[in-house]
C-alpha positions as CSV (number, residue, x, y, z in Angstrom):
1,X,68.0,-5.6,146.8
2,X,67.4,-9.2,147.4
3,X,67.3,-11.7,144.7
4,X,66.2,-15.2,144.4
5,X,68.3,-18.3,144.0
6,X,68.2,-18.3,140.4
7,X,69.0,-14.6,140.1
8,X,66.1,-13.0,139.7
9,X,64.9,-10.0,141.2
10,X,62.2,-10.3,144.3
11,X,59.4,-8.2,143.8
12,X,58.6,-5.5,141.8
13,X,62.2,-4.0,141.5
14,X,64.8,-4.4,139.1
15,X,68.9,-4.8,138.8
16,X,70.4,-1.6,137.2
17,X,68.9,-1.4,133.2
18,X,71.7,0.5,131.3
19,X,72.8,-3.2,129.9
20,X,70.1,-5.7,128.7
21,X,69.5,-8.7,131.1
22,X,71.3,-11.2,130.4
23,X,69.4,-14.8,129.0
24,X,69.3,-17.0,132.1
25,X,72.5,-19.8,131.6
26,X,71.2,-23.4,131.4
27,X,72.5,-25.7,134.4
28,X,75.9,-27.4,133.4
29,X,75.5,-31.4,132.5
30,X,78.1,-33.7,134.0
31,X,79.0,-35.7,131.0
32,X,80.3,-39.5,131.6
33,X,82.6,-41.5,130.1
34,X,81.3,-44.6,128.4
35,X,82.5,-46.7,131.4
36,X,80.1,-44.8,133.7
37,X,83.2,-43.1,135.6
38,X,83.2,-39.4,136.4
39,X,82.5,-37.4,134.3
40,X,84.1,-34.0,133.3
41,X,84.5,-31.5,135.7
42,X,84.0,-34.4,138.5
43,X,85.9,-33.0,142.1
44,X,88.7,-35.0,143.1
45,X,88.8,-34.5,146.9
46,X,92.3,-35.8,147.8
47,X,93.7,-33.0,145.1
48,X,91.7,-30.3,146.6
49,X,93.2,-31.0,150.1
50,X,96.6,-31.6,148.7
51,X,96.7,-28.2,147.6
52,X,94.8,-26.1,150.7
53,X,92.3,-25.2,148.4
54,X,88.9,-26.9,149.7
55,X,86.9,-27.6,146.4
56,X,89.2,-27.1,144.2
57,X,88.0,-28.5,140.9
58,X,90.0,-31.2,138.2
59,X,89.1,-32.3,134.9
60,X,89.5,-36.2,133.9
61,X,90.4,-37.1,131.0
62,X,91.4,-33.4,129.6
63,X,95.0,-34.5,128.3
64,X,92.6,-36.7,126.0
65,X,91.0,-33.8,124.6
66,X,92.1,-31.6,121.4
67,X,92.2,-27.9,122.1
68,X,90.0,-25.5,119.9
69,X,92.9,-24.0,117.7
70,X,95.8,-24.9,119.2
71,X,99.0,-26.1,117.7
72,X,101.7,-26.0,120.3
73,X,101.5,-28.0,123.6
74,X,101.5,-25.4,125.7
75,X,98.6,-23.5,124.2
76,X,96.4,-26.7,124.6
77,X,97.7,-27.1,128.1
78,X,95.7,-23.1,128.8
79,X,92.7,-24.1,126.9
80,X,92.3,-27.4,128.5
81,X,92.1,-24.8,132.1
82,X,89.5,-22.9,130.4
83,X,86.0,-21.6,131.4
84,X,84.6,-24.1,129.3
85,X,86.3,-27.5,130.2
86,X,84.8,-27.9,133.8
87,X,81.8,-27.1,135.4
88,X,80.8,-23.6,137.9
89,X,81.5,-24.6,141.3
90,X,81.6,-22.5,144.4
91,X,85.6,-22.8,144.4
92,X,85.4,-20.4,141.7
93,X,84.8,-17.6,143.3
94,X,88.1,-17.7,144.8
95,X,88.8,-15.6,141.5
96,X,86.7,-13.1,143.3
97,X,88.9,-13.3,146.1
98,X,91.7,-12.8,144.2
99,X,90.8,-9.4,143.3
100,X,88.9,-6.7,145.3
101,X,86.1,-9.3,147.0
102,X,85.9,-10.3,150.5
103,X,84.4,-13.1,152.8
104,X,82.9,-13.1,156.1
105,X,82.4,-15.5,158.5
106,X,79.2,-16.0,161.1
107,X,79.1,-19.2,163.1
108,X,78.6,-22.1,160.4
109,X,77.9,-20.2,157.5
110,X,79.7,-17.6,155.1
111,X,79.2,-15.1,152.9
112,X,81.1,-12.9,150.1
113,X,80.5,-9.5,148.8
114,X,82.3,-7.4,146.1
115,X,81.7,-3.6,145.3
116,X,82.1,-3.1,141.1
117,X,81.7,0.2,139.2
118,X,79.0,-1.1,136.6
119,X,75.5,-2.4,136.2
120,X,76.6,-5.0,133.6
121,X,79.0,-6.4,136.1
122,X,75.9,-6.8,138.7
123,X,74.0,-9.1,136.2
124,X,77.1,-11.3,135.1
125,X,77.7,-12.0,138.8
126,X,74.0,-12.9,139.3
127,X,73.9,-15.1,136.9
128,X,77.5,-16.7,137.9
129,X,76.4,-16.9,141.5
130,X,73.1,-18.9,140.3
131,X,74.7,-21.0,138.6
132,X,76.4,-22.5,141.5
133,X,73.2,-22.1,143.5
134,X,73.9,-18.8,145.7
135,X,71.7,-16.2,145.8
136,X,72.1,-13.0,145.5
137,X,71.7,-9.4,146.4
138,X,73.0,-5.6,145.6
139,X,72.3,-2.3,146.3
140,X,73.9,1.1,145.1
141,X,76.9,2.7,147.5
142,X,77.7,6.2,148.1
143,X,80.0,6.4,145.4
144,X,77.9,5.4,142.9
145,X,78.8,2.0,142.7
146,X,77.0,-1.5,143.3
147,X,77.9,-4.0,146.0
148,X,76.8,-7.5,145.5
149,X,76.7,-10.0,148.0
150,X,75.6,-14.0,148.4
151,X,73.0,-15.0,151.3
152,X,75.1,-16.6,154.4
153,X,75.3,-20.1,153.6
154,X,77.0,-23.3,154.5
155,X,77.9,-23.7,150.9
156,X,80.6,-21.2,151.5
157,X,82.2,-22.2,154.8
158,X,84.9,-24.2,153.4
159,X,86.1,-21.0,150.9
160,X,86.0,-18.9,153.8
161,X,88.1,-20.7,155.7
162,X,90.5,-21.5,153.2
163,X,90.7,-18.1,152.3
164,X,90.9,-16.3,156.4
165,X,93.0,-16.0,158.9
166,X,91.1,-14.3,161.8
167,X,89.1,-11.7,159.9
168,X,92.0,-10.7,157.5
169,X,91.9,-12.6,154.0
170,X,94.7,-14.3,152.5
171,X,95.0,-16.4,149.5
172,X,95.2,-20.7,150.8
173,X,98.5,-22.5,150.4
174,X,98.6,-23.7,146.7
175,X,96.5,-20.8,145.8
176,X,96.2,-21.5,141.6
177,X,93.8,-20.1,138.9
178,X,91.7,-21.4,136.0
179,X,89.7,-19.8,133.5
180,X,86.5,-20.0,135.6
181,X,88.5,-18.3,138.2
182,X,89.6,-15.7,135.9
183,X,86.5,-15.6,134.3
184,X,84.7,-14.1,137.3
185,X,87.4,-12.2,138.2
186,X,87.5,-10.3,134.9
187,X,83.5,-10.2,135.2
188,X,84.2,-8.1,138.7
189,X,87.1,-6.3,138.2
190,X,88.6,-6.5,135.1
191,X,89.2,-3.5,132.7
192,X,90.2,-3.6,128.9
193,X,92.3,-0.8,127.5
194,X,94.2,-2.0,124.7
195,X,96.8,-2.8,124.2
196,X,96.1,-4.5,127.5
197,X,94.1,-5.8,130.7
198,X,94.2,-4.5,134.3
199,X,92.6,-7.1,136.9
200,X,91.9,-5.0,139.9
201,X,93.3,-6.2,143.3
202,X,92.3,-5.4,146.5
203,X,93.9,-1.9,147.9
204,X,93.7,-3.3,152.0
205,X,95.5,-6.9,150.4
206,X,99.1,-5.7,149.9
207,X,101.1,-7.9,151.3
208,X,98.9,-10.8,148.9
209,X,99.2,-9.4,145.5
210,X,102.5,-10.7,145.1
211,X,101.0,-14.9,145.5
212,X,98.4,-13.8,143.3
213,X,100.6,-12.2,140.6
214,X,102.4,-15.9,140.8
215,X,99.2,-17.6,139.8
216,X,98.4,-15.2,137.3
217,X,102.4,-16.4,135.8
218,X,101.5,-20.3,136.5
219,X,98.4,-19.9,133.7
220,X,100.9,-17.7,131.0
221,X,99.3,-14.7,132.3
222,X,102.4,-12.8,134.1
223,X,101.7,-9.4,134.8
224,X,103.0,-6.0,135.7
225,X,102.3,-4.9,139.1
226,X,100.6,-0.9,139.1
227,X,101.0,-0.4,142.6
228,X,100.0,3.2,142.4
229,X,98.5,5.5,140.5
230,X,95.8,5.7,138.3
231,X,93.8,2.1,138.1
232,X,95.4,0.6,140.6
233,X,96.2,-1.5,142.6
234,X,96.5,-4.1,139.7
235,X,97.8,-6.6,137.5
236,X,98.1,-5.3,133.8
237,X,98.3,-8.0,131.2
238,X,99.7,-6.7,128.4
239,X,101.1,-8.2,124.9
240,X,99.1,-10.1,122.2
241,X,100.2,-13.4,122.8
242,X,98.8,-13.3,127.0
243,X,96.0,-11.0,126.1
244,X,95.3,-14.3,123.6
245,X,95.4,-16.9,126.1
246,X,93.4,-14.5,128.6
247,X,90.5,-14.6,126.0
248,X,91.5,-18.2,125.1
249,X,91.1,-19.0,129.3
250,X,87.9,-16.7,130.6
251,X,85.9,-17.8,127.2
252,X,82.9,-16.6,125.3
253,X,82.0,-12.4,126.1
254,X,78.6,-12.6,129.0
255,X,75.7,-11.2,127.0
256,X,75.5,-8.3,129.1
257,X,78.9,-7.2,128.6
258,X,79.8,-4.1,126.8
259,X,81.8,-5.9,123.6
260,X,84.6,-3.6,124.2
261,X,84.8,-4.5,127.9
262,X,86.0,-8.3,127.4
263,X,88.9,-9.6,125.3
């Protein structure tokens, strides 16, 4: 099922209904600094290639900033990486990557897909993919699940390159998180059972989930490996001080989330 560039459904049809859909976001405003510099969430390009990681995304002026309840240094330090404090870009989705997504190449262009076991995961991904101007589409698998999937576009090339080798996917050198990362990850994959999280990974990315579980322990999220078994393969977040700075990074709960399904 195709959707338009703002996330809406073509036609007559409709994403899956057992969730409400979800207000459309507003665009994000770059906000400038009295000077007329950058302004937050501007993309520092010499940063981004210093660490592999094509678009990655830095925030001036955030050491300037308070944090919203914080007290310590290092719990402003995780807010200042929060959703919030930058802007969507198409880096993001590299928290898709992460987990269970995956990225294709075809000449020029690029495009990602990720299989999730809930309608109210299909609209938040919409609506994230919209607001970096990607559009979307999904359609129900076999197993009762949805795949959703951009359009092939250029706007993805340089993820998909940071993020292949070949066909096979593999996480860039200097490979890092943020809360918009996270944030879309949780969206995708994510599962609450207190007293803790489990961020699925992907079962065909073994030899990856150990880089992965390092960025999870750069942002104060270090996390058991479940290697087997039920709800895995993933990283389970567990005790109230990470499952605090988890909340504290993804930010506010998507309106088409189930309350009990984000922390």
């Amino acid at each position: 099922m195709s959707l338009d560039g703002l996330g809406e459904p073509s036609g007559a049809q409709q994403l899956p209904t057992l969730f409400p859909v979800p207000e459309p976001a507003p665009p994000s405003r770059r906000r400038r600094s009295p000077a007329g510099g950058p302004g937050v969430g501007a993309r520092d390009p010499a940063a981004a290639a210093a660490d592999g990681d094509p678009g990655r995304a830095t925030t001036a002026g955030a050491a300037a900033r308070p944090a919203r309840g914080s007290v310590d240094e290092a719990g402003r330090q995780l807010v200042f990486f929060g959703a919030e404090t930058v802007e969507p870009a198409v880096a993001d989705l590299a928290g898709l990557l992460a987990g269970p997504g995956e990225v294709v190449r075809m000449g020029g262009t690029a495009r990602l897909s990720i299989v999730v076991d809930a309608p109210w995961r299909v609209h938040v991904l919409v609506a994230e993919l919209a607001q970096r101007g990607l559009a979307a589409s999904w359609e129900p698998t076999e197993d009762e699940r949805h795949a959703v999937r951009t359009s092939y576009t250029r706007a993805l090339k340089p993820l998909a390159l940071a993020w292949t080798r070949g066909v096979a996917k593999r996480p860039p050198a200097g490979f890092h998180l943020n809360g918009r990362r996270l944030r879309l990850w949780l969206a995708a994959a994510g599962e609450v059972d207190p007293p803790g999280c489990r961020l699925h990974l992907g079962a065909a990315d073994r030899q990856w989930w150990e880089p992965v579980g390092a960025a999870l322990a750069a942002v104060g999220l270090a996390g058991e490996l479940l290697d087997s078994g039920a709800g895995a393969p993933a990283y389970l977040i567990s005790g109230r001080h990470r499952l605090r700075r988890l909340a504290e990074l993804v930010g506010d709960r998507p309106s088409a989330t189930p309350p009990t399904a984000w922390p």
